[in-house]
C-alpha positions as CSV (number, residue, x, y, z in Angstrom):
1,X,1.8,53.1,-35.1
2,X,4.7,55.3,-35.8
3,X,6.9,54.7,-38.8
4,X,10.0,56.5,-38.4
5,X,12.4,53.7,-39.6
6,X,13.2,50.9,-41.8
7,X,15.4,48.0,-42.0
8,X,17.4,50.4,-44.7
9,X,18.3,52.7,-42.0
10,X,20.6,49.6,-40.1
11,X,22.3,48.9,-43.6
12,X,25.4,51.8,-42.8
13,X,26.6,53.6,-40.3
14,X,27.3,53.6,-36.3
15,X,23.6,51.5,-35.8
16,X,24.5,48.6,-38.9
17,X,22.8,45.7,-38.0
18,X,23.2,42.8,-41.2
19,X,20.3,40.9,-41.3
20,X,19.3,38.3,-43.9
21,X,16.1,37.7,-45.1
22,X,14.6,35.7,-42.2
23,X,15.8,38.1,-39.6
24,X,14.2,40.9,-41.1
25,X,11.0,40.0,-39.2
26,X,12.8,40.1,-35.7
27,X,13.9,43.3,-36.6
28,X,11.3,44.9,-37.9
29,X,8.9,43.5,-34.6
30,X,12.1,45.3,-32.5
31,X,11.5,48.6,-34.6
32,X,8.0,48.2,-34.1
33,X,8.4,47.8,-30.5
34,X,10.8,50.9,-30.2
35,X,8.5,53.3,-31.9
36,X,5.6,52.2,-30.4
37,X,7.3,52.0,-26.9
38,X,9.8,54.5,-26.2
39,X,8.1,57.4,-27.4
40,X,5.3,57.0,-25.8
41,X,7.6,57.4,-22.6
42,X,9.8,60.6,-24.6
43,X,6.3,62.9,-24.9
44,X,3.8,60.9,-22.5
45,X,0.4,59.5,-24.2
46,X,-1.1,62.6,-25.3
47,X,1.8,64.6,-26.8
48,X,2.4,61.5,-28.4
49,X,-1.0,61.0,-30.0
50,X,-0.6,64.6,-31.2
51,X,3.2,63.9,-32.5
52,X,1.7,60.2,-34.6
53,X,-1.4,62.4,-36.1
54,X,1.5,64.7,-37.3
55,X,3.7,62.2,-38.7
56,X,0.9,60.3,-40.9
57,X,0.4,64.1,-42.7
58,X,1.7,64.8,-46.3
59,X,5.1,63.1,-46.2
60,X,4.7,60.3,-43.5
61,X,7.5,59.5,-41.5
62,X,8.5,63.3,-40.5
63,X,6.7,65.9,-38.9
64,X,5.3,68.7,-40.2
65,X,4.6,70.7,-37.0
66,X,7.3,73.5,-36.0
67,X,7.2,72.2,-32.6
68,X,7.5,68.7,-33.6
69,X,10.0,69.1,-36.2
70,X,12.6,71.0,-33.9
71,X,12.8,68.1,-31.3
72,X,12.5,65.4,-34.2
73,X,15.6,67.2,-35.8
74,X,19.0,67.3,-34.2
75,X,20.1,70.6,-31.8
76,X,21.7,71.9,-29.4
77,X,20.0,73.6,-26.3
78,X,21.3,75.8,-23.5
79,X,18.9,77.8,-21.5
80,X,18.8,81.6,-20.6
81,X,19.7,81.0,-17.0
82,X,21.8,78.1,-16.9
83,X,25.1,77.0,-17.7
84,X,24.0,73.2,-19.0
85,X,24.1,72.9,-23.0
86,X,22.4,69.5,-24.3
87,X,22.9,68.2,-27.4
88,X,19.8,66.0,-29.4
89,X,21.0,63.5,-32.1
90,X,17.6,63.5,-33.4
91,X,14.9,61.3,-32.6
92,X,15.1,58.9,-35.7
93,X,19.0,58.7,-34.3
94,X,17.6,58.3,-30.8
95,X,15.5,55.7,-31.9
96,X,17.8,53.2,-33.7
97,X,20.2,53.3,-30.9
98,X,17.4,51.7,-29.1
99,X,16.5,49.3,-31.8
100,X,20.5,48.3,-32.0
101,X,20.9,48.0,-28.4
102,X,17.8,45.8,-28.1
103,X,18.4,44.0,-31.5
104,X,22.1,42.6,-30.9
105,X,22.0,42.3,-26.9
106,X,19.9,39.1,-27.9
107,X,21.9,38.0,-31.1
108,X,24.5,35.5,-28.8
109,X,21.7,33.4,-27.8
110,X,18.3,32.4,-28.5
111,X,15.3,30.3,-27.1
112,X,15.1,27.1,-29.0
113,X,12.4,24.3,-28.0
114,X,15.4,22.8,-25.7
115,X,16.4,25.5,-24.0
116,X,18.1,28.7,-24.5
117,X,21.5,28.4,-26.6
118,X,24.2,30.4,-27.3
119,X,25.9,29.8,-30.9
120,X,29.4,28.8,-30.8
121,X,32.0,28.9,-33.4
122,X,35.3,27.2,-33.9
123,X,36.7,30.5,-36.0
124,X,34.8,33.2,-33.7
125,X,33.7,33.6,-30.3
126,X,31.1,35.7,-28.3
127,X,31.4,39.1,-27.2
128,X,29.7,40.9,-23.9
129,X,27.8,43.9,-24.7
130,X,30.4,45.9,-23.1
131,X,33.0,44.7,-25.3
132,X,30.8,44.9,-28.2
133,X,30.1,48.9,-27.3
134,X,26.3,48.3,-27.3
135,X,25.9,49.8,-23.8
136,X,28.0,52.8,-25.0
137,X,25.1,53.3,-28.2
138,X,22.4,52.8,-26.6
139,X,23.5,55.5,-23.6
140,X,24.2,57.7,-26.5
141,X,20.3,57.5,-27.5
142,X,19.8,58.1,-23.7
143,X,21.1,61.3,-24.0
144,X,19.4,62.6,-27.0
145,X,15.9,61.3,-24.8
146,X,17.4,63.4,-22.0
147,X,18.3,66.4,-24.2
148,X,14.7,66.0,-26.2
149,X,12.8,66.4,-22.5
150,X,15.2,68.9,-20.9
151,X,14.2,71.3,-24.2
152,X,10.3,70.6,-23.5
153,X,10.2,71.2,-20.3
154,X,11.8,74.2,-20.5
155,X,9.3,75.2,-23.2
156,X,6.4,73.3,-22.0
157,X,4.5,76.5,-21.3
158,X,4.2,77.4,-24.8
159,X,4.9,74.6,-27.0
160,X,4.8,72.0,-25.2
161,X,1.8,71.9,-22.6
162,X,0.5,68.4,-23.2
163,X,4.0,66.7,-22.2
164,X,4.2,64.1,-19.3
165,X,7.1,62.0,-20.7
166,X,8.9,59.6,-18.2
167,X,12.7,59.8,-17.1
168,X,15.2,57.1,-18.4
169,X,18.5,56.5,-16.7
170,X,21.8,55.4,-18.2
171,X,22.5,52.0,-18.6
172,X,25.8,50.5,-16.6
173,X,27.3,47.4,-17.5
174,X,29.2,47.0,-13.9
């Protein structure tokens, strides 16, 4: 339901991902996915019912509640009695680490109607995810998610009363 990003936001930066034309369905089923997904697990079902109605409001795609639009932004978070300072990415940023980790972990091989196959090259060859630094991006979205529930909870009271979002861990490649 959300829509938060495009196949234009993988054409620069950390998260490119170069598609051609009949990829572009894969990826926009794993953005799809994502959005649908993994913030449903961020804010918990009702916050995130409340956080969609927001988003389809005058310019669709980004909130126009405060409390919505400081968590959907990038920040940085320490609270009045504690020594820990997080630091959010955003949640657009959040999210297309999860659509690159989840998009190009399954790009070395594919289910074919003989079997799975992994492409092979006589000029190039495969690379594991750690090599490839996908593990490293999508921990990087891991900590946004962290950051993003660290600042609710610790304004649940007032801002943030509906939340019942679910932990994610890190993702080691050992």
């Amino acid at each position: 339901m959300a829509t938060i990003l495009t196949i234009a936001d993988f054409e620069n930066g950390r998260y490119k991902i170069p598609v051609n034309q009949s990829q572009e369905t894969d990826l926009n089923e794993k953005i799809k996915f994502v959005e649908d997904n993994y913030l449903v697990y961020l804010l918990g079902v009702e916050l995130y019912d409340l956080f969609i109605a927001d988003l389809a409001l005058p310019v669709a795609g980004e909130p126009t509640d405060p409390r919505f639009i400081k968590i959907f932004n990038s920040f940085n978070y320490q609270a009045d009695d504690c020594d820990l300072i997080v630091l959010s990415e955003g949640v657009k940023e959040m999210l297309k680490g999860f659509v690159y980790y989840l998009y190009t972990r399954g790009i070395t091989s594919r289910i074919t109607t003989v079997g799975i196959k992994q492409t092979d090259s006589e000029n190039s060859s495969n690379k594991t995810a750690i090599v490839h630094d996908i593990t490293s991006r999508y921990n990087d979205s891991i900590k946004t998610y962290q950051a993003i529930q660290y600042y609710i909870c610790n304004n649940t009271e007032f801002d943030y009363p509906e939340f019942k979002g679910a932990h994610k861990k890190f993702n080691h490649p050992f």
